[in-house]
C-alpha positions in Angstrom: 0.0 0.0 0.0 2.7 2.7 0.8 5.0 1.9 -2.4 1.2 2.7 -4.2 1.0 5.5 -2.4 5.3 6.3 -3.0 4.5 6.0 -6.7 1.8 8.2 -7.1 3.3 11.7 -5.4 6.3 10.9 -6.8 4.9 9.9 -10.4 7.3 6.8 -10.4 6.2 3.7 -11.5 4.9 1.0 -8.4 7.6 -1.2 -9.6 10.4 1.4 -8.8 9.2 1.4 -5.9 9.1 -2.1 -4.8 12.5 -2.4 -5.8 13.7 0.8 -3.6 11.8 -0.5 -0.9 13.1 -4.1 -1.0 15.9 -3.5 1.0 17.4 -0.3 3.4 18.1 3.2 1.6 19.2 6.1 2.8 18.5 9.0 0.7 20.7 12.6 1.1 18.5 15.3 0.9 19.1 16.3 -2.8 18.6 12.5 -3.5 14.9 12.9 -1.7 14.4 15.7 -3.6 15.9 14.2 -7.4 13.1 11.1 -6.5 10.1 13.1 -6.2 10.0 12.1 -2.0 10.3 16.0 -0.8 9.9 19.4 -2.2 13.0 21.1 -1.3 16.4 21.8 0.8 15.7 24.3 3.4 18.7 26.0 4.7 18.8 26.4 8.8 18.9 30.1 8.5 16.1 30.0 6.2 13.9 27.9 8.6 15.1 30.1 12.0 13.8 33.3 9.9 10.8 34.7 12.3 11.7 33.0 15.4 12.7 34.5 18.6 
């Protein structure tokens, strides 16, 4: 069910995603971002803007 869900908001195929999902991956951030799996990098500055 989630590799159905992975494959849809990434626009991969479900078969990508079984196979990433097989075994234990670790993606860097720009990895994450290059699969479709998050939106963007945020810098630490960037997210601390506002606060305090």
């Amino acid at each position: 069910m989630i590799n159905k869900l992975l494959a849809f908001h990434t626009g991969k195929p479900k078969e990508e995603m079984d196979e990433l999902t097989s075994y234990d991956h670790y993606f860097s951030a720009k990895e994450a971002v290059k699969m479709g799996l998050a939106d963007g990098i945020r810098r630490f500055k960037e997210m601390m803007e506002g606060c305090a």
